[in-house]
N, CA, C and O atoms as a Tinker XYZ file with bonds, in Angstrom:
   196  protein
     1  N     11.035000    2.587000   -0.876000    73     2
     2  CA    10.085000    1.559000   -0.509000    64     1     3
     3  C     10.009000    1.430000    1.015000    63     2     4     5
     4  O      8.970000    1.315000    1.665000    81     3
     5  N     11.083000    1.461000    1.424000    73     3     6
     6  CA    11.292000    1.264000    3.306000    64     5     7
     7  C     10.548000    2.708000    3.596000    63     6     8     9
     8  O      9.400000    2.645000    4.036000    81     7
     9  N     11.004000    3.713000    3.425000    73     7    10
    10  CA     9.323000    4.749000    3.962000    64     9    11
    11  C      8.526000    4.826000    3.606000    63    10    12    13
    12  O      7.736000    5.529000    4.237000    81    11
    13  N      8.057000    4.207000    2.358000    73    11    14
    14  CA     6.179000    4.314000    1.965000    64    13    15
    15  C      5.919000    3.324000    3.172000    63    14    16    17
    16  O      5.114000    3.757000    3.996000    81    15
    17  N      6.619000    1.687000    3.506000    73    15    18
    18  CA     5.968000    0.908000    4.161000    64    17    19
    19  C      6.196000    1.423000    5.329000    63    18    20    21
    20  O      5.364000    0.989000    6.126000    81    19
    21  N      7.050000    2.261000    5.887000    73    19    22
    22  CA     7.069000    2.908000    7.387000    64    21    23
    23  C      5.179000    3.768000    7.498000    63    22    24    25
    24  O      4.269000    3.494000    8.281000    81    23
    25  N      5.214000    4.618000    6.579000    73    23    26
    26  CA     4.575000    5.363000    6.854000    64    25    27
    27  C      2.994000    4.529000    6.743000    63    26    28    29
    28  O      2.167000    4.861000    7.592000    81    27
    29  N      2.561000    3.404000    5.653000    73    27    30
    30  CA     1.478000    2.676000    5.963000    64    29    31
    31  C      1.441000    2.364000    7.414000    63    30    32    33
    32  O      0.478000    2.743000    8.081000    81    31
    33  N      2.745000    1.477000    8.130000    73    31    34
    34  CA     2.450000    1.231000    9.368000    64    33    35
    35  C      2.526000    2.352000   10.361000    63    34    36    37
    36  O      2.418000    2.295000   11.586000    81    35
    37  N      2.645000    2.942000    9.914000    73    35    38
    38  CA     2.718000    3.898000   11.007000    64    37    39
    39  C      1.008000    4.874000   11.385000    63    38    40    41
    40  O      0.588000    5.268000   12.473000    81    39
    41  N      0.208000    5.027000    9.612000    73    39    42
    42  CA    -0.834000    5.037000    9.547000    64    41    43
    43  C     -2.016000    3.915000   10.311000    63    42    44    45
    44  O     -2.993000    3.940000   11.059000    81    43
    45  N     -1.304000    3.121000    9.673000    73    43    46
    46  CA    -2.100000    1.955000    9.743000    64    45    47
    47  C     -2.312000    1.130000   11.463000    63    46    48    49
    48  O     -3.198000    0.310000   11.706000    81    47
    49  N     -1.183000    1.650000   12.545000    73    47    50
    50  CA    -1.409000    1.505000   13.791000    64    49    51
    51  C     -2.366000    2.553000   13.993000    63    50    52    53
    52  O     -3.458000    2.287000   14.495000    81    51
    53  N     -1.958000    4.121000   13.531000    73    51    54
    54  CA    -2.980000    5.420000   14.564000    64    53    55
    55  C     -4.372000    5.230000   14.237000    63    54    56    57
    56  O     -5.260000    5.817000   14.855000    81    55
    57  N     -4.585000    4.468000   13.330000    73    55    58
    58  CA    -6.213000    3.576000   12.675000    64    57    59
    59  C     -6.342000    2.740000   13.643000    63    58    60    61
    60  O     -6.825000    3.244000   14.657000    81    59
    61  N     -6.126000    1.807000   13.694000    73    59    62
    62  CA    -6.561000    0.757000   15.074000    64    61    63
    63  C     -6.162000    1.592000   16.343000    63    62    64    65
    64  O     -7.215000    1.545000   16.979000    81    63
    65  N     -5.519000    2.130000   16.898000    73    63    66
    66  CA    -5.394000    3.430000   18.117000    64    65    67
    67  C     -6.924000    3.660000   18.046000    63    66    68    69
    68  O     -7.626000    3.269000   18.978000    81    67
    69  N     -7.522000    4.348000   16.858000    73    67    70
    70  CA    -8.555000    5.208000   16.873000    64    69    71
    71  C     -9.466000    4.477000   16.888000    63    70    72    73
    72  O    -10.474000    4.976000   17.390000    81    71
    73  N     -9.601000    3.045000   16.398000    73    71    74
    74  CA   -10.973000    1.672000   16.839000    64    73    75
    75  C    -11.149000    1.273000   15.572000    63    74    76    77
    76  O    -12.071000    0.492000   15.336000    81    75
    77  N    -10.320000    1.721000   14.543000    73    75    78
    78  CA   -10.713000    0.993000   12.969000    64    77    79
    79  C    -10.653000   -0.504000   13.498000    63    78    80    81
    80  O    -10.498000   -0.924000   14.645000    81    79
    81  N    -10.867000   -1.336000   11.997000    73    79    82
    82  CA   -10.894000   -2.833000   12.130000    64    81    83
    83  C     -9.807000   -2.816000   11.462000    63    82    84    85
    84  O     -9.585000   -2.221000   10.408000    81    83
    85  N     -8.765000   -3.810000   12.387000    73    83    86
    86  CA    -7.568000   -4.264000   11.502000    64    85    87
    87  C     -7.687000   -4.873000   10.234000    63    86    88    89
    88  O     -7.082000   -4.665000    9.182000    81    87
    89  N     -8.668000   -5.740000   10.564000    73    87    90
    90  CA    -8.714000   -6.373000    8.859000    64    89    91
    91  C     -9.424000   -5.631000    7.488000    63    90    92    93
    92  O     -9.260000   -6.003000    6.326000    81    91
    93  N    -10.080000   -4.726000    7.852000    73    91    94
    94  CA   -10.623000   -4.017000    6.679000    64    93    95
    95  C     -9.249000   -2.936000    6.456000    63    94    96    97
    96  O     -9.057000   -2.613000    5.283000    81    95
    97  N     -8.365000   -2.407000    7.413000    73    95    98
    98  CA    -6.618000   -1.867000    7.261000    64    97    99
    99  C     -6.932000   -2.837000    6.164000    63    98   100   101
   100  O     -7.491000   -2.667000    5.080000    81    99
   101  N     -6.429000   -3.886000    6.726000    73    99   102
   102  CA    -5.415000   -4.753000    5.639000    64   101   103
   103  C     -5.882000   -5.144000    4.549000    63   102   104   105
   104  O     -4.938000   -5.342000    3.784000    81   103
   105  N     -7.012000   -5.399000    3.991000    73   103   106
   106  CA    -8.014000   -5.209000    2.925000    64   105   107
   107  C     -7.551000   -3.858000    2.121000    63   106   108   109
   108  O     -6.978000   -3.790000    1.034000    81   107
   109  N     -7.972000   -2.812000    2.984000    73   107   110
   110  CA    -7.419000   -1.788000    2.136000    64   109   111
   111  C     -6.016000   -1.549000    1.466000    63   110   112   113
   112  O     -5.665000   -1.134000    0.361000    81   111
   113  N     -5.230000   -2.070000    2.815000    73   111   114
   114  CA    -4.089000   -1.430000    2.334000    64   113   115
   115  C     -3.789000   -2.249000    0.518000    63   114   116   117
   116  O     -3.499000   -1.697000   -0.544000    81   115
   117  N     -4.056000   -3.929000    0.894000    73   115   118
   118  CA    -3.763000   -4.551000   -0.618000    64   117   119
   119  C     -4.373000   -4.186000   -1.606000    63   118   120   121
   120  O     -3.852000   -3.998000   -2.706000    81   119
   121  N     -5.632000   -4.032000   -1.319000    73   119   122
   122  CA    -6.457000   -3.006000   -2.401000    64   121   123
   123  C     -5.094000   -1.830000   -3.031000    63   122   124   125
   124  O     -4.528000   -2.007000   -4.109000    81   123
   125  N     -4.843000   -0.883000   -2.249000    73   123   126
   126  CA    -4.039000    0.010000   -2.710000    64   125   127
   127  C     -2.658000   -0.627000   -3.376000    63   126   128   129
   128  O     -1.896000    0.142000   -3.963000    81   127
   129  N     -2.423000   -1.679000   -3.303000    73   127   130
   130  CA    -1.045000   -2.533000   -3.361000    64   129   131
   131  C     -1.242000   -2.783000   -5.091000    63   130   132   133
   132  O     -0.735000   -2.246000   -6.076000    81   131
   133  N     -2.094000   -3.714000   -4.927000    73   131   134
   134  CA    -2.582000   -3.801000   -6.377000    64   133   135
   135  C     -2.755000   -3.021000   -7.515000    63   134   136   137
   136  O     -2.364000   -3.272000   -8.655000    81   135
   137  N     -3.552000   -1.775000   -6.997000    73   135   138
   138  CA    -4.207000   -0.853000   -7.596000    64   137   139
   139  C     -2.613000    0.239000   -8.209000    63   138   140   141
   140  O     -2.500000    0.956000   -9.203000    81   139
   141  N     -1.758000   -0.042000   -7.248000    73   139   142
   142  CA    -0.107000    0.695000   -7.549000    64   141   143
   143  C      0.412000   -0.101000   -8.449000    63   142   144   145
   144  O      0.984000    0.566000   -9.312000    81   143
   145  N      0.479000   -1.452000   -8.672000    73   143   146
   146  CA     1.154000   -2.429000   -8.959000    64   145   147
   147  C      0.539000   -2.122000  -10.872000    63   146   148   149
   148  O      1.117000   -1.743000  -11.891000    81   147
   149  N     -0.535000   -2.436000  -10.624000    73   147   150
   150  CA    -1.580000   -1.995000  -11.990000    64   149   151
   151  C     -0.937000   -0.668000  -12.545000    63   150   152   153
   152  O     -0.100000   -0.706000  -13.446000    81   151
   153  N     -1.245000    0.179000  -12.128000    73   151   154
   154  CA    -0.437000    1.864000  -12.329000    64   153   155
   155  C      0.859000    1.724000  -13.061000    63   154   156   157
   156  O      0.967000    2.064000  -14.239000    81   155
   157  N      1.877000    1.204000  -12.333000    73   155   158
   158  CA     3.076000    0.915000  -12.443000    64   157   159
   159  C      3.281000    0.338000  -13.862000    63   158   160   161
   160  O      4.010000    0.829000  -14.724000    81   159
   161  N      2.509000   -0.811000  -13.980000    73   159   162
   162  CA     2.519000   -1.491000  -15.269000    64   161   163
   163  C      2.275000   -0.990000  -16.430000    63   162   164   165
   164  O      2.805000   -1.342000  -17.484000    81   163
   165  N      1.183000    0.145000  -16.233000    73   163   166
   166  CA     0.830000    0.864000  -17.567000    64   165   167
   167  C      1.678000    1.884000  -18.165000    63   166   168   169
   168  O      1.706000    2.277000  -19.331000    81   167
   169  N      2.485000    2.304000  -16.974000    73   167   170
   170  CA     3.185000    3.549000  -17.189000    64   169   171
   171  C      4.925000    2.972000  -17.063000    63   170   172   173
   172  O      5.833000    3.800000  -16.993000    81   171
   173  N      5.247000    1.227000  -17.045000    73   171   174
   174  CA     6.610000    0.809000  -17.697000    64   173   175
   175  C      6.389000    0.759000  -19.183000    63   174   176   177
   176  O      5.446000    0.655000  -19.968000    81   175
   177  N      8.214000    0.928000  -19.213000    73   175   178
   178  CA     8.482000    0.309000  -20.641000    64   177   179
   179  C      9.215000   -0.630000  -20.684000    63   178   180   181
   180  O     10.147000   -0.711000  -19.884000    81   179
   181  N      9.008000   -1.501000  -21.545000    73   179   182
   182  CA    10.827000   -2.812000  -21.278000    64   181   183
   183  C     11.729000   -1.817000  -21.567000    63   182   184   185
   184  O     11.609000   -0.603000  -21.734000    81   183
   185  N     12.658000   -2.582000  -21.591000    73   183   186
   186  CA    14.356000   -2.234000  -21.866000    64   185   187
   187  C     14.975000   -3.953000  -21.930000    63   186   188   189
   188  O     14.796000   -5.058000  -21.418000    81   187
   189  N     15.873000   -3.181000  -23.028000    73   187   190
   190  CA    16.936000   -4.177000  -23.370000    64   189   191
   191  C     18.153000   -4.304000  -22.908000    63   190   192   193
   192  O     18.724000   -3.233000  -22.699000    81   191
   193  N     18.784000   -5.330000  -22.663000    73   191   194
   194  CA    20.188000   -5.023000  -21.912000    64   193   195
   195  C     21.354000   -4.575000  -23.036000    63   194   196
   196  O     22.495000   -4.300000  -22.665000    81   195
């Protein structure tokens, strides 16, 4: 988890470097947050202790 979020920010500065809009970044990035989060869910299973 600590290098996927390295590497968003690390993306996500050379984007504003280059003149993107920070806030459509950050739009996107939760877009993608969600859209993983969703993913994730379909493809768990419970477990029992």
């Amino acid at each position: 988890a600590t290098l996927l979020a390295q590497a968003i920010i690390r993306e996500g500065l050379k984007n504003v470097a280059a003149g993107a809009n920070p806030m459509a970044i950050k739009k996107g990035i939760l877009q993608a947050v969600d859209a993983a989060v969703e993913s994730l869910k379909k493809i768990s299973k419970p477990i029992t202790g």
